[in-house]
N, C-alpha and C positions, 0 to 999 in steps of 0.2 A: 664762585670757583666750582660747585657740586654743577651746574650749568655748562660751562666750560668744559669738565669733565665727560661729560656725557656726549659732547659734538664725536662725531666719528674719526675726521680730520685730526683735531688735537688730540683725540686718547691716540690714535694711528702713532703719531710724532713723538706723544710723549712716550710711550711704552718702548718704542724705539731708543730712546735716548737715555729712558733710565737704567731700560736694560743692558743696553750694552756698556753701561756706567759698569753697574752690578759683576758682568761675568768679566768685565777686565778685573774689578778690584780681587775677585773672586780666584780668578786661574791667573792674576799675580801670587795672591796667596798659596795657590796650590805645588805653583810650580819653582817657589822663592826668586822670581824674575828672572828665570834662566829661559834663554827660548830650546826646544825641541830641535834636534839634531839629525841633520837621516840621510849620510853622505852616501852610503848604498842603499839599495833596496833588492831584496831576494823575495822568490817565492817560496812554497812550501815544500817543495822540494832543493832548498839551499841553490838552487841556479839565478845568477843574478839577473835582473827585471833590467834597471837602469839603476843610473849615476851623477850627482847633484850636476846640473838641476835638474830636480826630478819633476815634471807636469803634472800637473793636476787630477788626480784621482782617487779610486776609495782609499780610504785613511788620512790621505793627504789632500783634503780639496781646493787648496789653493798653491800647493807647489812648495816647493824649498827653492832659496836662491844659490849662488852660486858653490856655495860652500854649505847648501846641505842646510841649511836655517829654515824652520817650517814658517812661511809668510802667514798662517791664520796665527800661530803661536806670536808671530812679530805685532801681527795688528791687534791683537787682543791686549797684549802686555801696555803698547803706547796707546791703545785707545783712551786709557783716562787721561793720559798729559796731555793729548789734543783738545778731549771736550773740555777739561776743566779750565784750560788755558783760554780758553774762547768763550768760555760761559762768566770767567774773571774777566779779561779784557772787557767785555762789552757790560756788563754790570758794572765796573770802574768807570765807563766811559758815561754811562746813563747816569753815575750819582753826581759826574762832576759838571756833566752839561747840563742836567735842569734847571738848578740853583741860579748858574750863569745864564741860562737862557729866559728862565721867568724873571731877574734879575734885568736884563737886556730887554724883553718886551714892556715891561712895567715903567719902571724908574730912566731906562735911559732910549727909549725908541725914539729921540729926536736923532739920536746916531746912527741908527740903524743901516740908514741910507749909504753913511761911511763905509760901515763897517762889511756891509754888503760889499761893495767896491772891491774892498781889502782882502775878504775872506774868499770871493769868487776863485781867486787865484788856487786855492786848492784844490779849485774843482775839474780842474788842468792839470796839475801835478800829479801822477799818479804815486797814491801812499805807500807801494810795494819798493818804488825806488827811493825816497826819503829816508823808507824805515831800514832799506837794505846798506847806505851811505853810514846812516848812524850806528848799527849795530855791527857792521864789518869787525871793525876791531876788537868787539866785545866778542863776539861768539865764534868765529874762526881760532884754533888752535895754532900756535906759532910751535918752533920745531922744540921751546922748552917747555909745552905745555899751555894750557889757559894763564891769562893771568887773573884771570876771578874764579871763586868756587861754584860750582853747580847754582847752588841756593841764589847768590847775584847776579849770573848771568839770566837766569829766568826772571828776575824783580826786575832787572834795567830794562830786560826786552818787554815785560807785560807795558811799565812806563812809558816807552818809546810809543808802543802801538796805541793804546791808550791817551795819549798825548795829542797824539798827531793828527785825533779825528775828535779831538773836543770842538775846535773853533767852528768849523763846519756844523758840526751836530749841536752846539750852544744856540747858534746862528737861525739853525731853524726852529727851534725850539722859540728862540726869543722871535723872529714871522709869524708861528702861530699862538704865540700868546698877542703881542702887539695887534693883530686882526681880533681877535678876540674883547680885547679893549674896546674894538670898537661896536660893539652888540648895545642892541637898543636893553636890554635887561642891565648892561654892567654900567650902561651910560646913566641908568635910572639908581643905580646903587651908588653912582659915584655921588647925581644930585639929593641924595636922603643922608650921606654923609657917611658913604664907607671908606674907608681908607684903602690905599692900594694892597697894602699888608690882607685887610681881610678881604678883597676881591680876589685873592690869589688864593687866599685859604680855602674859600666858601664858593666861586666859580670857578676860576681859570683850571686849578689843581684837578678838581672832581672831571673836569671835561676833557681833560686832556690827558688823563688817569690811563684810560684805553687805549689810546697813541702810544704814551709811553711804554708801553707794554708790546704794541709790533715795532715802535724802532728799536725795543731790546731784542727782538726776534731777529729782527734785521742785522744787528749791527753783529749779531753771534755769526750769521751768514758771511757778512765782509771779513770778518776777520780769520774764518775759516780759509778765506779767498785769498787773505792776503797770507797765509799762513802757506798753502800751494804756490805763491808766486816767489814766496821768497825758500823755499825749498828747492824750486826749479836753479836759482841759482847756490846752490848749496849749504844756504843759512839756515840753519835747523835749532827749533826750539831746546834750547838748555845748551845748546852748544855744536860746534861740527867736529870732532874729529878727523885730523891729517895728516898723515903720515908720508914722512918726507925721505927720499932717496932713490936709487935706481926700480928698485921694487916698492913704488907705493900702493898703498891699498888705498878704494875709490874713496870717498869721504863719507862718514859714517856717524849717525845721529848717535846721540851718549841715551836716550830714553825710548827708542823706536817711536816716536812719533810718529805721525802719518804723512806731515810732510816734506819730514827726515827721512821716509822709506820712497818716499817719489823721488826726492831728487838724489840720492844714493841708487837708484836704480833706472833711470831716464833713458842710460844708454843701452840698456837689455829689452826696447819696447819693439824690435823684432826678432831679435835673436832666441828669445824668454821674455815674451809678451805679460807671461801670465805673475812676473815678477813684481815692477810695476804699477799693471791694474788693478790689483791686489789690494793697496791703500788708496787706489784713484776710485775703484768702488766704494771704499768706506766714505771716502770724502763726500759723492757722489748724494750716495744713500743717507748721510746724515745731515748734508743741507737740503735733501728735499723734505727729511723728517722734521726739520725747525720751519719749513716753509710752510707745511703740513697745520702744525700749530700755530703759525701767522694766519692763515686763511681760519682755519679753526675759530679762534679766540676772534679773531673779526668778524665772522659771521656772527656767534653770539653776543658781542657788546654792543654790532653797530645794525646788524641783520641785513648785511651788503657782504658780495664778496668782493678781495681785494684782486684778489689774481685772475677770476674765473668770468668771463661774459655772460650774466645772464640767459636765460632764451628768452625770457619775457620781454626783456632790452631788443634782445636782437630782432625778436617778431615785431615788436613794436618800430625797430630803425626802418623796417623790410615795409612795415604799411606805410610809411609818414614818405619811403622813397617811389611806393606806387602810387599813394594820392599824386605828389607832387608830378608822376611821370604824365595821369592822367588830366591831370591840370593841365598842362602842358599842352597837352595833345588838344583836347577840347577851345583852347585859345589859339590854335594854330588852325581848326576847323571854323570858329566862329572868325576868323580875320581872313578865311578864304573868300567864304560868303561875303 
């Protein structure tokens, strides 16, 4: 871990992530979850400036929306329901697919081949509209209110997400254990008389230790993704608010999440651009901070990057394309002659 620590990449991402953990928990406290108010703005001589929405400038660097709401006070406040929602989700998803996935490569990879078959199909379906079908009636407010409290509407929907992306992630899981079975080391452990139990304990687990650790990086990314795609269409974690009649108000996340504040604000991205981009920066900046720590943490486990081309690769592709072009040439000289 002190390893790890020390890459530039992962401190980069973590310090990112734990801080902006820290000052949302921080300036909820400070401000008892009330967001900042600023439907006029005057200068110092009491003549007024502007009037909500106000743009982006000193005191206010990301603007108020339409009613005067200061959007850095918005994103700070739901910054923790976004990370921790996504840092749950995919730790739920990692504890329930390994078990089934070393489970699936060990004990039953004569299936595999099936199950493959079977599971492909999710790989077509995109998870954003599964999860937006299932959770409609849960998190949309009807005109007498929710019919679940806060506390269950956020447990069905972590489940739903959660759920929906085990078979697939079990699936690979069980691919690269089952490939693993077949290692001249494990084939030699199986002949001295280890059992499958303790190849799992004593190989498979320790090698795959490091994997498990970027597809939990990974899987915080997707779900941040899917968290934007089902904002877009107004499904917002913990719930939507909607108010029903001649004058209703647009819909409206009950915890400001981040991507309760995109799709509560989708339709101001020319009018009051800076409404908007405001949670699409947060989003932005904290999936490249978790990608930051995937490339990080793999550099130091595996001493490869995952994201980045080499130059050493790339120098090396550029000589093995000039041999080959001067081969070439040279056989096209010698067959003149």
């Amino acid at each position: 871990m002190i390893k790890v620590l020390k890459n530039p990449l992962f401190l980069i991402g973590f310090l990112f992530i734990i801080g902006l953990l820290m000052t949302s928990f921080i300036y909820t406290a400070m401000v008892n979850s009330e967001v900042r108010q600023i439907q006029l703005l005057y200068d110092n001589n009491g003549d007024l400036l502007a009037s909500s929405p106000i743009s982006p400038r000193w005191g206010i660097p990301f603007g108020t929306d339409l009613i005067g709401y200061d959007m850095l006070s918005k994103v700070l406040i739901g910054a923790k329901y976004t990370l921790l929602a996504a840092i749950s989700i995919a730790a739920l998803r990692m504890l329930i697919s390994i078990p089934f996935g070393l489970i699936l490569g060990s004990y039953l990879s004569k299936f595999n081949k099936y199950l493959n078959s079977i599971i492909d199909i999710f790989h077509f379906i995109p998870l954003s509209l599964i999860a937006l079908y299932l959770l409609s009636p849960v998190l949309y407010s009807s005109s007498n209110g929710f019919e679940y409290s806060l506390t269950e509407r956020i447990v069905i929907e972590v489940i739903v997400l959660t759920v929906l992306a085990v078979p697939v992630l079990a699936l690979l899981i069980g691919n690269e254990t089952n490939e693993l079975f077949k290692k001249e080391f494990v084939i030699s452990s199986k002949i001295m008389g280890g059992s499958k139990l303790h190849i799992i304990r004593k190989h498979i687990f320790p090698l795959l230790k490091a994997r498990f650790w970027i597809i939990f990086g990974q899987q915080i990314t997707q779900t941040l993704l899917v968290m934007v795609h089902l904002g877009l269409f107004n499904l917002y974690f913990g719930g939507t608010v909607i108010t029903y009649g001649d004058f209703a108000d647009p819909p409206k996340s009950m915890t400001n999440e981040w991507s309760g504040l995109i799709g509560g604000t989708k339709n101001y991205i020319r009018s009051a651009p800076w409404i908007p981009l405001t949670p699409i920066i947060c989003f932005t900046l904290t999936i490249l901070a978790v990608t930051l720590m995937i490339e990080g943490y793999n550099r130091v486990s595996t001493g490869k990057s995952l994201y980045v081309i080499r130059k050493k690769d790339k120098k090396t592709n550029t000589e093995s394309s000039r041999n080959r072009v001067n081969k070439s040439k040279f056989k096209f000289q010698r067959y003149n002659q």
